[in-house]
Kinemage of the C-alpha trace (Angstrom):
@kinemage 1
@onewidth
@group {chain A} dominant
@subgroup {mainchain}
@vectorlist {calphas} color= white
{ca unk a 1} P -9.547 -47.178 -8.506
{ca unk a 2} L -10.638 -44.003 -6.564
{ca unk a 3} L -10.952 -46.223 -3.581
{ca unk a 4} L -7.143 -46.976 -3.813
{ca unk a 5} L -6.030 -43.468 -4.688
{ca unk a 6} L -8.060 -41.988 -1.631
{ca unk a 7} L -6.565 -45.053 0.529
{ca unk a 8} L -2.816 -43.718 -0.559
{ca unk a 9} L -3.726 -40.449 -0.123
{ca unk a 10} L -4.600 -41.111 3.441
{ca unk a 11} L -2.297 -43.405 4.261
{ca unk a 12} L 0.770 -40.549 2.937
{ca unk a 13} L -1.060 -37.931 5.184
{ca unk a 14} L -1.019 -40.056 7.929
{ca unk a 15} L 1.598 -42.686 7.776
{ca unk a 16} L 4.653 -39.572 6.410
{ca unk a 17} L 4.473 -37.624 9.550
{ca unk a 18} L 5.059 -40.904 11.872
{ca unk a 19} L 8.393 -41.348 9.920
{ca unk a 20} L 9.672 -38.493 11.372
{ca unk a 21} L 8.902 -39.649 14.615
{ca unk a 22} L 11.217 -42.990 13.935
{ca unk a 23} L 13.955 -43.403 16.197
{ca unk a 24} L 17.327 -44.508 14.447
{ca unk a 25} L 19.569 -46.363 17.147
{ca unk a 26} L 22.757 -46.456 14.633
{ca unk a 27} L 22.845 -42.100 15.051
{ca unk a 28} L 21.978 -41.965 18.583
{ca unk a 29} L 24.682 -44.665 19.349
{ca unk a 30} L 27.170 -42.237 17.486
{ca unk a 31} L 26.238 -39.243 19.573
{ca unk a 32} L 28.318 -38.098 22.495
{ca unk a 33} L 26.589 -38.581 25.625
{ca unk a 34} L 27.055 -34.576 26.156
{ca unk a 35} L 25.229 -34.250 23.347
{ca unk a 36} L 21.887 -33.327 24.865
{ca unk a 37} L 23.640 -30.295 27.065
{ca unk a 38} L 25.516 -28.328 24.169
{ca unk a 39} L 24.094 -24.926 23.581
{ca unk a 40} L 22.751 -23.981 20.140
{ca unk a 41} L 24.734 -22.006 17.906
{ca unk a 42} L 23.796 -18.463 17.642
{ca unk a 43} L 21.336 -17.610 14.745
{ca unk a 44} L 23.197 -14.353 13.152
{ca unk a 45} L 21.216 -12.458 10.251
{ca unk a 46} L 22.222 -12.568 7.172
{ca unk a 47} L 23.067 -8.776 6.085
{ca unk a 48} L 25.745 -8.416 9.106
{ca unk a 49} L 27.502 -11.452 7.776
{ca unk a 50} L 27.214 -10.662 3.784
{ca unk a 51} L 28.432 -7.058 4.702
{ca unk a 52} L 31.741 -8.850 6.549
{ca unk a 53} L 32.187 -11.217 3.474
{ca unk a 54} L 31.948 -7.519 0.439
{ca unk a 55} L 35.660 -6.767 1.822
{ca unk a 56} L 37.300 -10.133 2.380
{ca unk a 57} L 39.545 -11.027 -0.375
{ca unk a 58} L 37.930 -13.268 -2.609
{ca unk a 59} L 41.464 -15.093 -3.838
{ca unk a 60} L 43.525 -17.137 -1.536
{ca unk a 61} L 47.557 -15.769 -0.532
{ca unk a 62} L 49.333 -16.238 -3.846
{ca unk a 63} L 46.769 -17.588 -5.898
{ca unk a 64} L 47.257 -14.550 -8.678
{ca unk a 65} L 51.009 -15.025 -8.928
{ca unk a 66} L 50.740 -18.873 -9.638
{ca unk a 67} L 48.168 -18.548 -12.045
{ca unk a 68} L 50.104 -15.949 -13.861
{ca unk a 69} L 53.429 -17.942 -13.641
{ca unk a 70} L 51.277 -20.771 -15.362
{ca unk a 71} L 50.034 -18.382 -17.723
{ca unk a 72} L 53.108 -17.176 -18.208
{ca unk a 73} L 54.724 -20.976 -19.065
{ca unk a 74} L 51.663 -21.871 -20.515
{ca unk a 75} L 52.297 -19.145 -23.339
{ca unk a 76} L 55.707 -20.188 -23.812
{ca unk a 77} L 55.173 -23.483 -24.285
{ca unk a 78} L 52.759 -22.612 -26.840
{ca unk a 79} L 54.958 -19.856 -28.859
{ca unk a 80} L 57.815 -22.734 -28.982
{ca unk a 81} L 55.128 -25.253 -30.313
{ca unk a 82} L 54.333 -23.028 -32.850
{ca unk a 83} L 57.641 -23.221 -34.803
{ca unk a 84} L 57.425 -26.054 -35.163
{ca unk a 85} L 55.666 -26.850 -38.206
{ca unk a 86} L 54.720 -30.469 -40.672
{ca unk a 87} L 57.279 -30.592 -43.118
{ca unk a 88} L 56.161 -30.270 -46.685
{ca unk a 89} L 55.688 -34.104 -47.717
{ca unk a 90} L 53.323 -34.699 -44.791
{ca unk a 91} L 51.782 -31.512 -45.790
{ca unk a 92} L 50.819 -32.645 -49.146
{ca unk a 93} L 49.576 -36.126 -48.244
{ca unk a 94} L 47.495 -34.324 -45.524
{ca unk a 95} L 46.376 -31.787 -48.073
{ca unk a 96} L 45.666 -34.122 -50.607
{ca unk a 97} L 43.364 -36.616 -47.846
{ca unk a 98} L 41.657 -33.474 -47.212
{ca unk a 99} L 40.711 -32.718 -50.767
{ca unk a 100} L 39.228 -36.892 -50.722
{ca unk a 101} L 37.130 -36.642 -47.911
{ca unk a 102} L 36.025 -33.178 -49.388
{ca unk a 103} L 35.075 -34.700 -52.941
{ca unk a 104} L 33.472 -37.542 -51.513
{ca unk a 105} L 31.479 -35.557 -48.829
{ca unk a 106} L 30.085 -33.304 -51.980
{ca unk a 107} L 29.394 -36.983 -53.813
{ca unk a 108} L 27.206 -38.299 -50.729
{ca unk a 109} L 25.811 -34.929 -50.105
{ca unk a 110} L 24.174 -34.689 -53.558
């Protein structure tokens, strides 16, 4: 058993790096042949770019008048639902199903 463990041990410290060293042709056929000639991008610091990014905008053009139109519709729509109401049968059948479950929900609790 410790023979096996130090055998994967070794063979993970010296069988993982040589993965990385795999070639893949599916990628490299992908690649432009100019590939090898582009320039790296420039490597900017962070603090220049998050000072640039405090006093952008953080909404899109518009973005706070559409969500306040919905809002807005979304209100109505719920201040025109509220009229409307159950009408008083369906109101006492629901009443009186509530008061069922109720009694028999204190009978199964006891």
């Amino acid at each position: 058993m410790r023979r096996a463990v130090l055998g994967l041990v070794l063979l993970s410290m010296t069988g993982a790096p040589l993965i990385g060293c795999t070639r893949f042709p599916e990628v490299e056929a992908a690649e432009s042949a100019d590939v090898e000639n582009l320039d790296f991008p420039d490597l900017v610091a962070g603090p220049p770019i998050l000072a640039q990014a405090a006093g952008a905008p953080v909404r899109g053009t518009g973005v706070e008048d559409e969500l306040t139109a919905r809002s807005d519709d979304l209100r109505a729509r719920g201040a025109a639902l509220s009229g409307t109401g159950v009408d008083p049968d369906t109101r006492a059948s629901m009443e009186a199903r509530r008061a069922r479950i109720e009694e028999e929900r204190a009978r199964l609790s006891q």
